[in-house]
DOTORNU-724111 format. One record per residue (C-alpha): residue in one letter; z, x, y. Coordinates in steps of 0.5 Angstrom, whole numbers. Example, Ala and Ser with C-alpha at 12.3 -4.5 7.8 and 13.67 -1.06 7.14 Angstrom:
2
NODE tormi    zz    xx    yy
NODE     A    16    25    -9
NODE     S    14    27    -2
END
This chain:
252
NODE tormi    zz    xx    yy
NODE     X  -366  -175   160
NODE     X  -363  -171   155
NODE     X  -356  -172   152
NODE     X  -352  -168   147
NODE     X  -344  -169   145
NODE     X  -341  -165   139
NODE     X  -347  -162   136
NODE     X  -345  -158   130
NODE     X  -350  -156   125
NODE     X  -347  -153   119
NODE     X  -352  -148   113
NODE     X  -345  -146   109
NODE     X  -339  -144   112
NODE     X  -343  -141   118
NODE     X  -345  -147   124
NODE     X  -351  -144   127
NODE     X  -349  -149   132
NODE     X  -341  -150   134
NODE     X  -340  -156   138
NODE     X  -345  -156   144
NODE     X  -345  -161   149
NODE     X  -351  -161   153
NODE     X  -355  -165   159
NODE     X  -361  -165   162
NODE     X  -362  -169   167
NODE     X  -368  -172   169
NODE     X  -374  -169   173
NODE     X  -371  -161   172
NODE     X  -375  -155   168
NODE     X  -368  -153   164
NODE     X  -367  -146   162
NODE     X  -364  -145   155
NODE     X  -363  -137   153
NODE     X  -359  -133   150
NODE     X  -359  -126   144
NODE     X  -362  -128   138
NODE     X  -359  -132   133
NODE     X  -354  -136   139
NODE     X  -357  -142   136
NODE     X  -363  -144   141
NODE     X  -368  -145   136
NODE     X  -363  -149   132
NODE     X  -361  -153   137
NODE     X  -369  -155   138
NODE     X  -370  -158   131
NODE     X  -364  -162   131
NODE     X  -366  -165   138
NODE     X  -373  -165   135
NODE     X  -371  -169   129
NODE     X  -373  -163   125
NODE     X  -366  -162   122
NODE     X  -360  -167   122
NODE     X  -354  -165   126
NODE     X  -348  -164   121
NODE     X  -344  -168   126
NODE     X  -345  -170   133
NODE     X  -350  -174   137
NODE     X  -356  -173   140
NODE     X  -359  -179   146
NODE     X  -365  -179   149
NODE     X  -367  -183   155
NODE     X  -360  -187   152
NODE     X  -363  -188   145
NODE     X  -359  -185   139
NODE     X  -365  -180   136
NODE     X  -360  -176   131
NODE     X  -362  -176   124
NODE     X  -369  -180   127
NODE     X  -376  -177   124
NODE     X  -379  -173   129
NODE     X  -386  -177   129
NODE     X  -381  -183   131
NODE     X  -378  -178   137
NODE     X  -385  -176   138
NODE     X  -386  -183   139
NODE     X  -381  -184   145
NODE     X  -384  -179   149
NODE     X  -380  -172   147
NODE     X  -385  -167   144
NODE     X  -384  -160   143
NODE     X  -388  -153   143
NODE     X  -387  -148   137
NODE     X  -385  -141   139
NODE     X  -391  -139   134
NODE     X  -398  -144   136
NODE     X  -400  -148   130
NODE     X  -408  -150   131
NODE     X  -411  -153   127
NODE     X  -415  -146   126
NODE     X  -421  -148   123
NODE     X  -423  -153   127
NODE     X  -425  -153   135
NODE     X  -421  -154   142
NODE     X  -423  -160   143
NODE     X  -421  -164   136
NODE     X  -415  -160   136
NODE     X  -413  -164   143
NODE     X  -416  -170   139
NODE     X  -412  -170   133
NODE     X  -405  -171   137
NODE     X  -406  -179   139
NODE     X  -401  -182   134
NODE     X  -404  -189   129
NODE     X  -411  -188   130
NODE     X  -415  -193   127
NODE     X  -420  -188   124
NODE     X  -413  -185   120
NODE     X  -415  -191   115
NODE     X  -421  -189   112
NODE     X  -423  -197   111
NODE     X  -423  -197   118
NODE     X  -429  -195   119
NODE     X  -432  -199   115
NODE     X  -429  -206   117
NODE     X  -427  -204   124
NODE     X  -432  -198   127
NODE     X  -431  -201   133
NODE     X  -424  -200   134
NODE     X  -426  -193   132
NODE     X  -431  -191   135
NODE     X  -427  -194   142
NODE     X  -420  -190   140
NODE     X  -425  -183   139
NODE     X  -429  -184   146
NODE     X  -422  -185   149
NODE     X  -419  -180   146
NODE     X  -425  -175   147
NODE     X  -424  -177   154
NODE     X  -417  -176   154
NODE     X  -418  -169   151
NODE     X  -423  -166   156
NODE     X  -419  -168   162
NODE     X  -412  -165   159
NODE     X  -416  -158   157
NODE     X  -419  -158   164
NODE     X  -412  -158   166
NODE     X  -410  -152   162
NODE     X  -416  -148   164
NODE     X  -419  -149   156
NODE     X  -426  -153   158
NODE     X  -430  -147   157
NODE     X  -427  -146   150
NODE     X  -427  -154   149
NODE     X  -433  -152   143
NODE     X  -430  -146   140
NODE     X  -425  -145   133
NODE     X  -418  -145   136
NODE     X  -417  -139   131
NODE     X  -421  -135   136
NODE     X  -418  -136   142
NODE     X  -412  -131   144
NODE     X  -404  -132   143
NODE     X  -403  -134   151
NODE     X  -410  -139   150
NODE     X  -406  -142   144
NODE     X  -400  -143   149
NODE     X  -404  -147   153
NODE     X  -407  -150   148
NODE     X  -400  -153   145
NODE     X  -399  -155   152
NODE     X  -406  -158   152
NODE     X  -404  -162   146
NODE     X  -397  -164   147
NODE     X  -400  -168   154
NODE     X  -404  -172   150
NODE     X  -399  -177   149
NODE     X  -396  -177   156
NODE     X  -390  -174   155
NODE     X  -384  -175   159
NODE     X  -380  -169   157
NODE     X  -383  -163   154
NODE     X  -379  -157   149
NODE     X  -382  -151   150
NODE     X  -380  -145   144
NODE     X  -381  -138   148
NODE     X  -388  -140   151
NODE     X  -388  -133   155
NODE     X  -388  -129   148
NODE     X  -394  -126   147
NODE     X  -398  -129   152
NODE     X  -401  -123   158
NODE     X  -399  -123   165
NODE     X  -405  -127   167
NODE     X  -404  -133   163
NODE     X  -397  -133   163
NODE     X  -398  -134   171
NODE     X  -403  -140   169
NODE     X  -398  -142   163
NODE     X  -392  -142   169
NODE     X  -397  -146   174
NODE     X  -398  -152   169
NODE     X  -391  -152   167
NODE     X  -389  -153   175
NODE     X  -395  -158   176
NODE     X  -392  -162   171
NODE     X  -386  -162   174
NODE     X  -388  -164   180
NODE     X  -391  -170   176
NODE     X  -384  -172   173
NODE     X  -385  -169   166
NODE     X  -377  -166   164
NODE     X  -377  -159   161
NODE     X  -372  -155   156
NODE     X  -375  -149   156
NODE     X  -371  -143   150
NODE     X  -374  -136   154
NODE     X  -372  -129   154
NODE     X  -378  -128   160
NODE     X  -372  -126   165
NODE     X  -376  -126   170
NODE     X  -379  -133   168
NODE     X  -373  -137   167
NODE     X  -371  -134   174
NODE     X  -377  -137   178
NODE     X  -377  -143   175
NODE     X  -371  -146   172
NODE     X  -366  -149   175
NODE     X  -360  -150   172
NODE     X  -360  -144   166
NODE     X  -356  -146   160
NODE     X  -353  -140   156
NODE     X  -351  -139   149
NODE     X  -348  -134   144
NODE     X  -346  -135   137
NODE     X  -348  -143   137
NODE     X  -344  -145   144
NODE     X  -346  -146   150
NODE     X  -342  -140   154
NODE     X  -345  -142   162
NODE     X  -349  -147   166
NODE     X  -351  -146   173
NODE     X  -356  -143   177
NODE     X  -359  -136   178
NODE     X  -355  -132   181
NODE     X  -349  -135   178
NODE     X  -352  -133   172
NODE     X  -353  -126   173
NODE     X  -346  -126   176
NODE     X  -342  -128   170
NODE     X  -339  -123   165
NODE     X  -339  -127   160
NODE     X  -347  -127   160
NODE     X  -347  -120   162
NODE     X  -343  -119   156
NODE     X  -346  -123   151
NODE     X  -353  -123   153
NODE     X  -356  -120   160
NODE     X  -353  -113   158
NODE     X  -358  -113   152
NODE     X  -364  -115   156
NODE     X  -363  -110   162
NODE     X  -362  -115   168
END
């Protein structure tokens, strides 16, 4: 699904990311974790197309995406969540869902004049389309409240809630535990689970030990921009590299 191959990314002298080799395969939930500053949100971008790699390449579904813009990637069916939510705070649940669909007519101001129809028709489904992905998150009582009343894990769910919009086949998730209490990250788990089962792909950066434990498999670990460990669980747990580099600092 996902293949990088000599990624490096270069600020300077320093490469916050130092040659990674990376695949995700199709239909998994992959765990990406590691210290601060190992790289992972870095890493993020460059397959996002938010930053070019300094050397290296990047396919997705067997497309060269490095150095693409990430509406063009986002267009291929690979979005990303952002570790901080980013609604549109001001304006509803709902119309937040609804901005997501790329080349709506409506964007052309014109069109509403020459071609209301179309409009109309693209805004009907897209309003569907937004109820039905809000109900799946568990946000259509709040479909008519401002985004920026709802809490940080209903903001999670709401980045989910507008990364389905487009059908997705695989989801970059940036700590979509953080900040979010017990009872919504059970909520937020569960969707990320169902998704799966539907055939959604996932790479998720978490320091949620207990998260990635249950869900992902395998678990990629990073420390100062490389990839140090790939394997499952236990394996993880075991090794003492990452014990050393990681798993030492976080208490597991």
């Amino acid at each position: 699904m996902l293949e990088l191959r000599g990624v490096v990314r270069s600020f300077g002298s320093m490469n916050a990311v130092d040659g990674v080799d990376l695949t995700v395969g199709a239909g998994t939930i992959t765990g990406l974790i590691g210290p601060n500053g190992a790289g992972k949100t870095t890493l993020f971008n460059i397959v996002a197309g938010t930053l070019p790699p300094t050397a290296g390449t990047v396919s997705f579904r067997g497309t060269r995406i490095d150095g693409q813009t990430p509406d063009r990637i986002f267009r291929l069916g690979l979005a990303r969540s952002f570790q901080i939510p980013r609604p549109f705070a001001g304006m509803t649940v709902l119309e937040n869902a609804m901005l997501v669909p790329v080349g709506q007519a409506g964007e052309r101001f014109w069109n509403n004049w020459w071609a209301g129809g179309r409009v109309r028709s693209e805004e009907r489904r897209a309003r569907e389309r937004a109820a039905e992905v809000l109900a799946f998150c568990g946000l259509a009582d709040k479909r008519g409240d401002l985004a920026g009343t709802l809490s940080g894990g209903q903001q999670k769910l709401l980045e989910l809630a507008r990364v389905l919009m487009v059908d997705p086949a695989m989801i970059l998730l940036d700590e979509p535990a953080a900040g979010v209490n017990p009872t919504l990250l059970e909520t937020l788990i569960e969707k990320i689970v169902a998704l799966n089962a539907r055939g959604v792909s996932f790479l998720v950066i978490e320091h949620n030990m207990d998260m990635v434990m249950r869900i992902c498999r395998p678990i990629v670990v990073m420390a100062q921009g490389r990839v140090i460990f790939e394997g499952e669980g236990d394996a993880v747990r075991a090794d003492p590299r990452v014990v050393d580099a990681y798993l030492g600092d976080v208490g597991a």
